[in-house]
N, C-alpha and C positions, 0 to 999 in steps of 0.2 A: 892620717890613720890613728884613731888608736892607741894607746897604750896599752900593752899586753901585762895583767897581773899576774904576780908569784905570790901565791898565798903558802901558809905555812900550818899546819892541821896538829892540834893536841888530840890526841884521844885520851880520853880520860878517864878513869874507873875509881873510886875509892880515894879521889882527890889528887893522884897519881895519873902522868900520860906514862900511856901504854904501845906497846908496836906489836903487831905480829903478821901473818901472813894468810890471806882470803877469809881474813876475819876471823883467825882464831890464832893458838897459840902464842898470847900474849907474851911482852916481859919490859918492865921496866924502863921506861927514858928517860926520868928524869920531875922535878917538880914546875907545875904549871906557869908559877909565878914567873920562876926565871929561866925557864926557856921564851916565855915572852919578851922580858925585857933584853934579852940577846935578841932577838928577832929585830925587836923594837927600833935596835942601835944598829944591828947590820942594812937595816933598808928593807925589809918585807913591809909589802904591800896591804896587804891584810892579814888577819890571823882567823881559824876559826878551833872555834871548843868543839871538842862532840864529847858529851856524858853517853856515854858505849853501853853502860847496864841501867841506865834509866828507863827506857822503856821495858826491858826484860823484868822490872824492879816492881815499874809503875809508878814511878813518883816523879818528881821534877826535877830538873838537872840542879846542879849544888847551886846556890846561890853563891856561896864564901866563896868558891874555886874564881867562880865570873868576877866577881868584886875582885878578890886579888889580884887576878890577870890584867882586868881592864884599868886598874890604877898604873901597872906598867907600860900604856900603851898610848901613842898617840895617831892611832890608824882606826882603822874599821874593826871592828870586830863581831863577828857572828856565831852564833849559840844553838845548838842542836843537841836533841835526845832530852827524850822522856817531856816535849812540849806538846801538849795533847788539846791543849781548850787554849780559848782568849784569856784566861788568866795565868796558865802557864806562862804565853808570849810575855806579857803585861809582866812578871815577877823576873823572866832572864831579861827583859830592858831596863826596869828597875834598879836592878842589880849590875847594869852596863855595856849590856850588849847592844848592838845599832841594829842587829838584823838578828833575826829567828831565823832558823833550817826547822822547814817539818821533813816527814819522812812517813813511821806509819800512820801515825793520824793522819794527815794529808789524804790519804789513800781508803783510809777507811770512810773519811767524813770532808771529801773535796771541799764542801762548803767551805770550811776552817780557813781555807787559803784568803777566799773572797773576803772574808769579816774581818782578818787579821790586816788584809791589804788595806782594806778601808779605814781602820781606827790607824795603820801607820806609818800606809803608803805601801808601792807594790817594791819601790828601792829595798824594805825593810822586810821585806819575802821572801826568802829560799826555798824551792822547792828541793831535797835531796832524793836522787834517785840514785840507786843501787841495782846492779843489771849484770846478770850474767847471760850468756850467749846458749842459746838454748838446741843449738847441734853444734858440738864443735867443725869449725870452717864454715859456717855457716851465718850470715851476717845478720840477725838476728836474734834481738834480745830482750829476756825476761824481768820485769820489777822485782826486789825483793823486798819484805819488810824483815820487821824486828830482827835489827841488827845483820840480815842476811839470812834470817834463816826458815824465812816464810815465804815462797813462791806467792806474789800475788794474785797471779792470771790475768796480769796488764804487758801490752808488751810497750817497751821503752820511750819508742820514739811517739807514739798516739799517747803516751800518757804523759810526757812532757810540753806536747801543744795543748791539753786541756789546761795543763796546771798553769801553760801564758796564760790562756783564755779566761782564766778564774781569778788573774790577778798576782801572777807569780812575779818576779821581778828579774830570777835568775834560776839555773837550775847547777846545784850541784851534782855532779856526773860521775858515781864509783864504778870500776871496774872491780866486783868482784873475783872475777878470775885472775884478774893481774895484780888484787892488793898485795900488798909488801914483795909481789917477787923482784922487783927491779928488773924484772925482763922489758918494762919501757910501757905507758900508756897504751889502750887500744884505744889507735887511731880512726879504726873502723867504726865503733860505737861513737863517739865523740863524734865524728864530721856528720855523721846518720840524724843525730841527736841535733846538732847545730845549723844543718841545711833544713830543718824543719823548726826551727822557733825565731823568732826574732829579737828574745830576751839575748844575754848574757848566757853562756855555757863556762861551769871551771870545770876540767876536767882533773882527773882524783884517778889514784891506783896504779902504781908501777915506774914509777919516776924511780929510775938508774944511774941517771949520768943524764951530760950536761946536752947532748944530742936529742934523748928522750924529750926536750923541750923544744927543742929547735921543731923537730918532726909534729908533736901535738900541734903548734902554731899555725904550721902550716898544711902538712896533711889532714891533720885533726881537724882543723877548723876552731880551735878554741879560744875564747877573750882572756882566760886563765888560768892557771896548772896551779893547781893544789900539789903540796908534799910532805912528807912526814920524816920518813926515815935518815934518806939523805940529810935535812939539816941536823936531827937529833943528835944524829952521831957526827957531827960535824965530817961526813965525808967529801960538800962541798957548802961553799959557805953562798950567800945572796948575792955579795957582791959579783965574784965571780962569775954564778950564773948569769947573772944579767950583763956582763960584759961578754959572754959569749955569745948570748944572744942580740945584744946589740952590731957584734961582731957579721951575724949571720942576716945583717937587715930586718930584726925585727923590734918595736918600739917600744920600748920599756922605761920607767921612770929611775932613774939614777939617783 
């Protein structure tokens, strides 16, 4: 089986990551640089940037921020927000990213996915999907764009088989309703999402506690749990996690 990845997520606005909750009400975590290189040192898997008001902005995510980060790191790292064309992609790898996240461009212009997979492999492709549930109790879920606050009118799971089919490599998976509450990953959207592609699913949005992982793995369905808050504030650290989850039978790289 497997190794199951813990990825670790900057949000980032004005050079600064940021935390808040269902995409909004921001505040402070910390600087880019070096919460990577603590990552770096604790054992995360991967890292991923997301420039949060680039698209709102329109411009390109920072270059300097990516530069600084990526000199701290000896893992993967992936780059989203405000990447809109093949030069976008082309300036956040330049600058040291190994993989792109689109998001609304993807959505507005599918193509973008195909062309970017071709010039840099589909490994080098994140599709990011954003999805809230569109009747509460109700297992069905809506796209959003621009940062969450644009209904697309795609629902989730058909629009994560197209973005395979167009060359995706992975899909990242937010649960808008469950960002920053720490009430635990929805499980339901993630297994829906991953019983239907055959790429890579990280799942993103609501990581609490060390259990909240255990559950996404296995009920989820997921190859990876994204998280934000829990490491920023050092509530619990990588190593940990992954010892609990190797505890729990699931395979993780130590």
């Amino acid at each position: 089986m497997l190794s199951k990845r813990i990825i670790a997520c900057l949000d980032v606005r004005n050079g600064q990551v940021v935390k808040g909750v269902n995409f909004g009400g921001l505040r402070s975590a910390g600087d880019p640089a070096e919460l990577a290189r603590r990552y770096n040192v604790e054992g995360i898997d991967e890292l991923v940037i997301l420039d949060i008001t680039a698209t709102l902005e329109a411009r390109r995510a920072l270059a300097d921020t990516i530069r600084a980060v990526a000199r701290e790191l000896f893992i993967p790292l992936a780059v989203g927000g405000g990447i809109r064309t093949e030069a976008d992609a082309a300036a956040a790898v330049d600058a040291g990213a190994d993989k792109v996240s689109l998001n609304t461009a993807a959505i507005a212009e599918p193509d973008l996915i195909t062309r970017i997979a071709a010039r840099y492999g589909s490994q080098a492709v994140v599709v990011a999907i954003d999805a809230k549930r569109t009747t509460p109790g109700v297992d069905r879920f809506s796209v959003y764009a621009r940062s969450g606050q644009a209904d697309a009118g795609r629902d989730a799971v058909e629009w994560a088989r197209e973005a395979e089919a167009r060359g995706a490599g992975e899909i990242l998976l937010t649960s808008i309703d469950r960002d920053g509450t720490k009430a635990g990953f929805d499980c339901a959207l993630t297994a829906a999402v991953s019983s239907a592609v055959s790429i890579p699913v990280i799942a993103s949005g609501g990581a609490g506690g060390l259990n909240d992982f255990v559950e996404i793995f296995t009920a989820g369905r997921a190859d990876a749990a994204l998280a934000a808050s829990i490491f920023h504030y050092a509530e619990t650290s990588v190593g940990a996690l992954k010892a609990h989850l190797r505890h729990h039978g699931i395979p993780v790289r130590l």
